[in-house]
N, C-alpha and C positions, 0 to 999 in steps of 0.2 A: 893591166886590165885583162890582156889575153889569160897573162897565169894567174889569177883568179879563177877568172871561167876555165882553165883546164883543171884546176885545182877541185875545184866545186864536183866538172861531172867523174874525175877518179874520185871522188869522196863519195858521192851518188852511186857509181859503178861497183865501190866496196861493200856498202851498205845494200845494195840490190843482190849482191852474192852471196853477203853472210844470212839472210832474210831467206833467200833460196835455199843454199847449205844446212841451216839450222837443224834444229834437232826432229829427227823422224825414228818411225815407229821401229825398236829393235826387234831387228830378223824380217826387217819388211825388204821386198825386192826392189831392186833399182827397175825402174819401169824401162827402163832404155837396156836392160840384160835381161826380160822379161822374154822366155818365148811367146813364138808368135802361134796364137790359139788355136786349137784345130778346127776345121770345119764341124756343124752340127754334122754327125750320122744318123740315118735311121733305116730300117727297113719294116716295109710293109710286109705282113706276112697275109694270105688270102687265102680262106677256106674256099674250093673249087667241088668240093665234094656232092654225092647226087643229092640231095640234100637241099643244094643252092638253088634247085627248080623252082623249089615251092613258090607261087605266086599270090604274097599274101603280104606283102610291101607296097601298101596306095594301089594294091590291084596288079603292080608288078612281079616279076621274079626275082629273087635277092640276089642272082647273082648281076642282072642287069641294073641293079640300084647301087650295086659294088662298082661295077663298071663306071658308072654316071660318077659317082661319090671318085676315083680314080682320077677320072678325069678331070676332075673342078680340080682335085688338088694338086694334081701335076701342073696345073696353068697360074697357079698362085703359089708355088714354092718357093721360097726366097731361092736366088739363085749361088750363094755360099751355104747350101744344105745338100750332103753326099744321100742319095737317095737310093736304096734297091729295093727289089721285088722277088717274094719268095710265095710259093703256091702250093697247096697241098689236095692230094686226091684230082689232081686235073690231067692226068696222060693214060692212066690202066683204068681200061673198060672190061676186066674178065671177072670172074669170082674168088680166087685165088687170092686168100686173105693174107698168106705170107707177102707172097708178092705184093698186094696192092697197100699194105703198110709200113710198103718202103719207097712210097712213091711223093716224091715231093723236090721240087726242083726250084732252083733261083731264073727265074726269066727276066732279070735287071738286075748287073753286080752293080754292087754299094761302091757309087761316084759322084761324080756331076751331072748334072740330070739332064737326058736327050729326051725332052718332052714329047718327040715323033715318037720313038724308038718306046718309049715306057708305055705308050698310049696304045700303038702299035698291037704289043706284048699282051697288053690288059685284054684288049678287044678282043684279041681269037679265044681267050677260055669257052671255054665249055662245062657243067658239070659233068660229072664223071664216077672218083673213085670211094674209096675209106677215108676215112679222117685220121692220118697220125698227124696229131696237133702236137705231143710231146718230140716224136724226131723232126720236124718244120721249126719246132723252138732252138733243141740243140743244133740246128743245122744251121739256122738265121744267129745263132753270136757265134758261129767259127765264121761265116758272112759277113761279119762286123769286124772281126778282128780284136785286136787290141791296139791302144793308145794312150792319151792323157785325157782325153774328154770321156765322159759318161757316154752309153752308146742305148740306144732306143728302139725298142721291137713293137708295134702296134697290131697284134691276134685282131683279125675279122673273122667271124667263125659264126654257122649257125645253130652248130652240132656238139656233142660231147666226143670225146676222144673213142674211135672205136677201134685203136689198135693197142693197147696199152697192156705190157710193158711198152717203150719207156711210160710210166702217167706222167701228166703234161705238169700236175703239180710239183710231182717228185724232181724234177728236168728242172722246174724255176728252181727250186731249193739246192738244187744242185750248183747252177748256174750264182746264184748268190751266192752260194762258199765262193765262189773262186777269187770274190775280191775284184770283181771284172768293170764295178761301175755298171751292171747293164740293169736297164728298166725297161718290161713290158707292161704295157698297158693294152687293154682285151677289151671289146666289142662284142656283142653279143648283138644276134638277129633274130633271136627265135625267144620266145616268151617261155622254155622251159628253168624248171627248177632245178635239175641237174648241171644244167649247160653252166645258170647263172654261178652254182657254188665251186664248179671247177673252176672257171673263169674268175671266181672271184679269189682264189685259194691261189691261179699265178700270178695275178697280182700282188694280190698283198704280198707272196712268198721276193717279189722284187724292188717291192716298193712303190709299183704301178698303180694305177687307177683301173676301174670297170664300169661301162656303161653300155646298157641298154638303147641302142638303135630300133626307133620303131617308125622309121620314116627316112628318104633319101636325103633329105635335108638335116635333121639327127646327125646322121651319119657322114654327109658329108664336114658340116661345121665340126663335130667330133676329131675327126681325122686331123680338120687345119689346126685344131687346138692344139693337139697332139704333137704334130711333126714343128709348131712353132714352138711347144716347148723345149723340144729339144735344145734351143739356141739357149734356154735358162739352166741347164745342166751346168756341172762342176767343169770351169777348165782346167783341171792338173788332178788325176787319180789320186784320191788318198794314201798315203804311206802307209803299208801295214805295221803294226808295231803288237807286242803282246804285251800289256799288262802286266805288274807283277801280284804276288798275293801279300806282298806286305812296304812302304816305304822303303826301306834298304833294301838297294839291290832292283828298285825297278828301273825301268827305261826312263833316261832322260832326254826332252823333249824341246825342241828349235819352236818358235813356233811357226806355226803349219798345220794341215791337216790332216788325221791320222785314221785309218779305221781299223778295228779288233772284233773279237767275237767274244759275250759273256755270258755264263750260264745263268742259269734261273738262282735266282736271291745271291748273286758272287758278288765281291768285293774285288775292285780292279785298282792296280795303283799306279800312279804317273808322275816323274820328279820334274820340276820346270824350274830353270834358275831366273830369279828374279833380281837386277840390281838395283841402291838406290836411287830411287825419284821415277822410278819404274812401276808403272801399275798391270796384273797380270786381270786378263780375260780370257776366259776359256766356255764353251759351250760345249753338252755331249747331246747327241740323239741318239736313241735307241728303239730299231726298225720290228715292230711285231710281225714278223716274219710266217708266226703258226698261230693257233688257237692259243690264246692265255687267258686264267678266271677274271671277271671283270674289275675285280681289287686289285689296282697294281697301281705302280711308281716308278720312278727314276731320280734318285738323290745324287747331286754334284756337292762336294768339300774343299776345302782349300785346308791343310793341316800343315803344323810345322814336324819336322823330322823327328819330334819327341813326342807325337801324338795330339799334343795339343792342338783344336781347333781352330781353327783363325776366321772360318766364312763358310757359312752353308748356301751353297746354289736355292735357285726357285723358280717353278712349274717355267718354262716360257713355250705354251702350247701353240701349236701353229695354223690348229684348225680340221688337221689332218687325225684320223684314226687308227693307222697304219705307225704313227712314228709319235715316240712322246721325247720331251726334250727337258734341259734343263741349264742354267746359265748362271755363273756367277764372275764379280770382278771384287780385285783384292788390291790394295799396295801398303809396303811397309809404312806410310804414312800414318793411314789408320792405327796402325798397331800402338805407333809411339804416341799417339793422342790421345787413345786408352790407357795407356803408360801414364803419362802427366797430369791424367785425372784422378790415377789411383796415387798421389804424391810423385815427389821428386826422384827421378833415375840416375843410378850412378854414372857419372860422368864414361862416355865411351872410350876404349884405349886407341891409341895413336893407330891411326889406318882403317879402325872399324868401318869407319864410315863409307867407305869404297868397298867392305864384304859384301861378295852376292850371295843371298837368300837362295837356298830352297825350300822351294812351296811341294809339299806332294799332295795332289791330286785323286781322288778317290770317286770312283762308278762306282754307285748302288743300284741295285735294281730288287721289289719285293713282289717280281712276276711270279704265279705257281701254275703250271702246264696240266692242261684240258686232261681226263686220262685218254692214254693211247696216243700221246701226241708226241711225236719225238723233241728230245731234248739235246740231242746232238746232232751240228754245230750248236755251239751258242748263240745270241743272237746278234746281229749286225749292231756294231756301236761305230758312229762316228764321232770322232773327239775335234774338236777346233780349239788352236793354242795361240793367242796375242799376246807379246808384250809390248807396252807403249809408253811414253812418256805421261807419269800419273798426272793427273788433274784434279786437284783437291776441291770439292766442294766448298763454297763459304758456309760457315759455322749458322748463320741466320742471315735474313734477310737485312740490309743497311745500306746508307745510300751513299757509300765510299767516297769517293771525290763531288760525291754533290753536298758534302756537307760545307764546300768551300761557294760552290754556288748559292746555297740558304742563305749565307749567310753574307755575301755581298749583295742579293734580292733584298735582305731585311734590312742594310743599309742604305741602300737604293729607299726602300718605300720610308725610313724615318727622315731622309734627307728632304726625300719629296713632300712627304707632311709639312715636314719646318717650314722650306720654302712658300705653300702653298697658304700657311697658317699665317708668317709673316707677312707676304702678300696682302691678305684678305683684310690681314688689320690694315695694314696700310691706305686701301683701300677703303674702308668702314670710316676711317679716322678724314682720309681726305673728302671723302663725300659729306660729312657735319660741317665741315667747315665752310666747303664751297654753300 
């Protein structure tokens, strides 16, 4: 009896292993060799400039609504969010425009957040100088540094840039070549039209968002929006990889996630080895960075190495204006089903069956640039590469093992009839007599 029941739970114990074991997604990481994520980053950056006086926020001053707005979010930051604070135009009270558009200082390096010490910091501003909002950007992502997570700059500003060179546009676009992961997203305080299309020109140039604050409340809820997205950023940097201009010869690709830059109407190519019973998933986004004509697209391919087609991607929009996407999923499965439609295939040679596929991969894009609009870099493409174990769709709808269920049901109810029929007579017959 005991070695039965030891028997049983090693049988149980092998069968709970291989169930664990089983087959998982190739090129997926073992979660237990998985680094451990980094904290969200972000930093605030704060226009301090004279500027900030105006008293035209619910009857306030804006910088006092900045203040307030500071304050709420420091006391609701999650506490695994590395936080700093960067200021611009708040220490040079002279006229000296050289001078005063180099004025911009970090008063909270990017950490763990001493809620005394950030409040502290916020409180004594003053306005004050000029506005370099393009040196306060490049200075807040050396701020930030570099890592594996996406890093987060949030412009409050009520002003246009009035020290430019560097322009504050030019600085994001900048800042986006480098491949750095970094998103700013800008606030605006003031109702002008200038302020909005700069602000709206770093944004999109990062990927960021823009929104009009016209209330302490706006602006505070704006900001918690903000600094919690950060925790929904990428955790592991994109690999950069370049594209090639034709199947042979391009980069071949693990899956992961990879980003590149593509010029206006180019053709980009990616070889991905595929084995059988493997189904390949791939997604591209591509980030409108600058001005493009309103007629444009983004086309994903799955092609075999001879050119021929195998699977064209389709729109998968995200809601967003800034980024157009597209997504397709392939496995040799399909192919040989298409095969067996069009008659019988010749029998595969010894081993075929274990040869891994390449799929090559093709970025389209049929953007054409605003005039005057630069066209170098190209424009941010992010590629996402899976392969997984395929999952073949059923052919049509049917009710697989329930046809063994019908049809014990249908035995069931001709049984119960008879029964009930034989019964009844029985019944009818002895009731005349009695």
């Amino acid at each position: 009896m005991i070695n039965k029941r030891r028997s049983t739970i090693v049988l149980f114990g092998l069968l709970t292993a291989a169930a664990l074991i089983g087959p998982s997604p190739a090129g997926a990481d073992d979660e237990t060799s998985e680094p451990v994520a980094e904290p969200p980053k972000v930093e605030l950056v704060l226009d301090v400039s004279g500027s900030m006086r105006a008293r035209d926020i619910d009857g306030r001053s804006r910088i006092s609504v900045a203040q307030q707005a500071f304050n709420e979010v420091v006391d609701a930051l999650p506490d695994e969010t590395q936080l700093g604070i960067r200021v611009l135009g708040a220490t040079y009270q002279g006229k000296d425009k050289k001078q005063g558009c180099l004025d911009t200082q970090q008063i909270v390096p990017v950490g763990p957040v001493d809620r005394t010490q950030a409040k502290a910091a916020v409180a004594g501003l003053r306005p004050t100088g000029f506005t370099p909002v393009g040196l306060a950007l490049r200075s807040a992502a050396q701020d930030l540094g570099t890592g594996s997570t996406a890093r987060r700059i949030v412009l409050i500003t009520d002003g246009e840039d009035t020290c430019a060179p560097p322009d504050p546009c030019e600085v994001a676009r900048e800042l986006a070549a480098q491949g750095t992961r970094l998103v700013v997203d800008t606030l605006g305080l003031a109702p002008d039209e200038k302020v909005r299309k700069q602000l709206l020109c770093i944004a999109g140039a990062t990927g960021g968002t823009y929104t009009a604050a016209q209330s302490a409340d706006e602006l505070t809820g704006r900001i918690k929006q903000l600094v919690d997205r950060a925790r929904d950023t990428y955790t592991a940097t994109p690999a950069v990889v370049g594209g090639g201009a034709a199947c042979q010869g391009a980069p071949l690709l693990a899956p992961g996630v990879y980003s590149d830059r593509e010029a206006f109407s180019e053709h980009r190519w990616y070889r991905v080895p595929v084995r059988p019973g493997q189904e390949l998933r791939a997604s591209v986004s591509v980030a409108l960075d600058r001005p493009v004509n309103p007629d444009y697209g983004v086309l994903l391919r799955a092609t075999a190495p001879d050119g021929r087609e195998l699977v064209r991607g389709v729109d998968a929009g995200s809601g967003r204006t800034d980024v157009v996407s597209a997504g397709l999923r392939w496995s040799a499965a399909e192919e040989e089903e298409e095969e067996d439609d069009d008659g019988p295939s010749p029998e595969p040679s010894p081993g075929a069956e274990q040869a891994v596929r390449t799929v090559c991969l093709v970025v389209s894009n049929s953007f054409a640039a605003k005039p005057g609009t630069q066209t170098q870099p190209g424009m941010p493409v992010e590629l996402t590469v899976d392969v997984v174990a395929a999952s073949p769709a059923p052919d049509g709808p049917d009710l697989g093992r329930g046809w063994v269920l019908l049809l014990l049901l249908t035995l069931a109810g001709l049984l119960t009839g008879l029964a009930a029929g034989l019964l009844t007579r029985w019944w009818v017959h002895t009731w005349r007599v009695n």
